[in-house]
C-alpha positions in Angstrom: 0.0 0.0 0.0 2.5 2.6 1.0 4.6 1.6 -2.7 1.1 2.6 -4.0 1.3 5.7 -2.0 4.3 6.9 -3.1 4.0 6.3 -7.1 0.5 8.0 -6.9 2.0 11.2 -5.4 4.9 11.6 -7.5 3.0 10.8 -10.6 0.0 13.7 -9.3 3.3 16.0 -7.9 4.9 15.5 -11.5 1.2 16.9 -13.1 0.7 19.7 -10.7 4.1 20.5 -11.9 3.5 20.6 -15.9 0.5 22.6 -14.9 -1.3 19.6 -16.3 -3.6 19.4 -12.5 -5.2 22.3 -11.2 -8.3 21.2 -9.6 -8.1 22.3 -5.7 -9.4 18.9 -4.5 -6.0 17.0 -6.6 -3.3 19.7 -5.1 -5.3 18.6 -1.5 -4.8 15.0 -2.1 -1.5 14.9 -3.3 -0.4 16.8 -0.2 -2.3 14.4 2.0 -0.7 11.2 -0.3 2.6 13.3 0.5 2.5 13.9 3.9 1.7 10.4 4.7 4.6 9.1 2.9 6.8 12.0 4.2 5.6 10.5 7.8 6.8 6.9 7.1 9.0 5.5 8.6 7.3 5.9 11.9 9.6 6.5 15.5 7.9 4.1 17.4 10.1 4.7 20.1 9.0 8.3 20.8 5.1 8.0 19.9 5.4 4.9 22.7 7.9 6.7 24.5 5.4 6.7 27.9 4.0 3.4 27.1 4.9 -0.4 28.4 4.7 -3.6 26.6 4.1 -7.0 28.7 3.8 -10.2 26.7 4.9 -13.6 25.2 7.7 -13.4 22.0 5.3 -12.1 20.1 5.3 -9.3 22.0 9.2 -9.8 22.5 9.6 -8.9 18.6 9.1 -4.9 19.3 12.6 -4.4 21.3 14.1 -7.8 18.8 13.8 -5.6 15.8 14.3 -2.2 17.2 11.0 -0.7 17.0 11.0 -0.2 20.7 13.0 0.4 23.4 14.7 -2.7 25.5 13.6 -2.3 29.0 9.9 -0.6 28.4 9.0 -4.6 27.1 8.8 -6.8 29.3 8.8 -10.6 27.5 10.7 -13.5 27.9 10.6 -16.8 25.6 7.5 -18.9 27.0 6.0 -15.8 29.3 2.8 -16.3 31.0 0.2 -14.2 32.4 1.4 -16.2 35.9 5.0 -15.1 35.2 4.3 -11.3 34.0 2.4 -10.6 37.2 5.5 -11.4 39.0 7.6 -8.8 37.0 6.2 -5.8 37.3 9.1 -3.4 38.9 9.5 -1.7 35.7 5.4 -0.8 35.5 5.9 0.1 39.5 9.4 2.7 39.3 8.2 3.8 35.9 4.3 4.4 35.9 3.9 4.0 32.7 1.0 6.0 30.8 -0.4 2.7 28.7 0.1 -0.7 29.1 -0.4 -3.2 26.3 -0.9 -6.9 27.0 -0.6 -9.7 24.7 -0.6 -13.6 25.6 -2.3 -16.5 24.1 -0.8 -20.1 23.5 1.9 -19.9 26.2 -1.1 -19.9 28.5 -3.3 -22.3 26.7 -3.2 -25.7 25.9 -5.8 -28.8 25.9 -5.8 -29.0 29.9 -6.6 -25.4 30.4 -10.2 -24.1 30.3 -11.3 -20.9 29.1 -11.8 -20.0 32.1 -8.7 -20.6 33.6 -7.1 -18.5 30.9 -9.4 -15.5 31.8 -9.1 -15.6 35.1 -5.4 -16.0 35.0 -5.7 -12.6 32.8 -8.0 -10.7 35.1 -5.6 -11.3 37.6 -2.6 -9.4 36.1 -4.9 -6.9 35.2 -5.7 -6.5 38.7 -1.5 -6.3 39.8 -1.0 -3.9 37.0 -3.9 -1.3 38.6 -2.3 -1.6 42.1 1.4 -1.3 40.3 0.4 1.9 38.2 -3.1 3.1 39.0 -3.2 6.4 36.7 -2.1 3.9 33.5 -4.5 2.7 31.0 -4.6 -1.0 30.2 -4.9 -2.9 26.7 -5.6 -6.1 26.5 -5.0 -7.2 23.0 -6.7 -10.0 21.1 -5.1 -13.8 21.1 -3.9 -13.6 18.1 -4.8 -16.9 15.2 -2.6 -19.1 14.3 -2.6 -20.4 11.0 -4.7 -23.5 9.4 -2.4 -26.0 9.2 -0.7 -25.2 13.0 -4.4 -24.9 14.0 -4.3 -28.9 13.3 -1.7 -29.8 15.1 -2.2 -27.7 18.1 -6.7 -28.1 18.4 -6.5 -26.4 21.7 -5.6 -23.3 19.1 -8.5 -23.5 16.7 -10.0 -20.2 15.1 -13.8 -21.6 17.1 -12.1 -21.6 20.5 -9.7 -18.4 19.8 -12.6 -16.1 19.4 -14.9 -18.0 22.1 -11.8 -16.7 24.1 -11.4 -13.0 22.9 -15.6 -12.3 23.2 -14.4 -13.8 26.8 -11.1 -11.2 27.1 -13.7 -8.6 26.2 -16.2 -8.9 28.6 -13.7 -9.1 31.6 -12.1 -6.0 30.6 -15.3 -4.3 31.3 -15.9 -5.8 34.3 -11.7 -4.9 35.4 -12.2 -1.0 34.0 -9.5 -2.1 31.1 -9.8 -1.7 27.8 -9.6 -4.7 24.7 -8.2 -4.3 21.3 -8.7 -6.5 18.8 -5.4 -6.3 17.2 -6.8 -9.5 14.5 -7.7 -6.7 12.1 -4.0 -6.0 11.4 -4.1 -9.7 9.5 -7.3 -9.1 7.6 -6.3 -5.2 6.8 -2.9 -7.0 5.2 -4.6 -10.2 4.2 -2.7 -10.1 1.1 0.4 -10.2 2.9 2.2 -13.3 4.1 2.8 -12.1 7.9 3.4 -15.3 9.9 6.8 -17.2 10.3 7.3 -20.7 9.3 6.4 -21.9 12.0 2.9 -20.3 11.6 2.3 -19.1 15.6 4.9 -16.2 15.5 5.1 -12.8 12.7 7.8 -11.7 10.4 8.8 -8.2 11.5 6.5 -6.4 8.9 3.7 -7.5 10.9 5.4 -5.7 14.1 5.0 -2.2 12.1 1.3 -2.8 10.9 0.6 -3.5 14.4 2.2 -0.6 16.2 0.5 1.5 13.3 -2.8 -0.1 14.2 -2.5 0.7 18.1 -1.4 4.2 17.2 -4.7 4.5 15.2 -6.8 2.5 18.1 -5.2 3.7 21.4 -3.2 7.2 20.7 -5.7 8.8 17.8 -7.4 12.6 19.1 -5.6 12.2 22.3 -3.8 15.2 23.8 0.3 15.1 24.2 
């Protein structure tokens, strides 16, 4: 989309040029096309610069390809909603303005109920309040895996997955947090191959879309 971006303007900045465009509405759209382009690529790090990031390796990807800084994420390789509610110094000495949570099949698996899962999340949500009170809370969508990892893995299938986030949803009402369902990154980009191999974890493109997404979601009309 954004190589689509950039030919249009340049071919509408080249006519406005020959004189060939002229019609007010054009000259506005090619400045818009422009000034999103001009915008790209985006410093994650300063628009998040307030923000904390607590999750599984998904999650771990932001600080792994440099989109974010180190120490404001806080994931380790097989990290658990059990496991993040013990790790919260950072969230305590750093009070954080957003918190973005992300876990799924870490803390799922064909001996753990539904219930267990959301429980185990309403929890940490309940540490993070105490830890930073004044923060707002995210709890983003378990994200899919694909098909064919769906089939070796049945505790993971699409059915259960969004029995789970309606689930996620609700308790964020009852827990004054907030839920965002982060699986419209995939279908905006559905053309796109985002997932590694191994189909559970996403190629660092993927990391960009979704920080774009939570800008657009979480950081839209908000005051500095």
């Amino acid at each position: 989309m954004l190589k689509s971006i950039v030919v249009l303007s340049i071919a509408l900045a080249a006519s406005l040029q020959q004189g060939i465009v002229e019609e007010p509405a054009v000259m506005d759209a090619v400045s818009e096309q422009i000034a999103v382009v001009a915008a790209r690529p985006v410093d994650y790090g300063t628009v998040f610069a307030r923000d904390c990031f607590i999750g599984d390796s998904i999650t771990g990807g932001l600080s792994y390809y440099g989109l974010l800084r180190e120490e404001q994420v806080i994931s380790h390789l097989g990290f658990t909603l059990g496991k993040a509610a013990t790790e919260l110094d950072w969230v305590r000495e750093n009070q954080p303005e957003n918190i973005y949570l992300l876990f799924g099949a870490n803390d799922l698996g064909p001996n753990v109920s539904d219930e267990t899962f959301v429980e185990n999340y309403r929890a940490l949500i309940t540490a993070l309040h105490a830890a930073a009170p004044q923060a707002r809370i995210f709890a983003q969508s378990v994200m899919p895996v694909t098909t064919r990892e769906a089939k070796s893995r049945p505790y993971l299938s699409a059915g259960r997955l969004d029995e789970l986030n309606r689930s996620l949803y609700q308790m964020t009402l009852e827990e004054e947090a907030n839920y965002v369902n982060i699986r419209k990154v995939l279908q905006i980009h559905a053309d796109e191959d985002l997932y590694e191999p191994d189909g559970l974890h996403f190629r660092s493109l993927f990391d960009r879309y979704w920080l774009d997404y939570l800008m657009e979601q979480t950081k839209k009309n908000r005051e500095d």
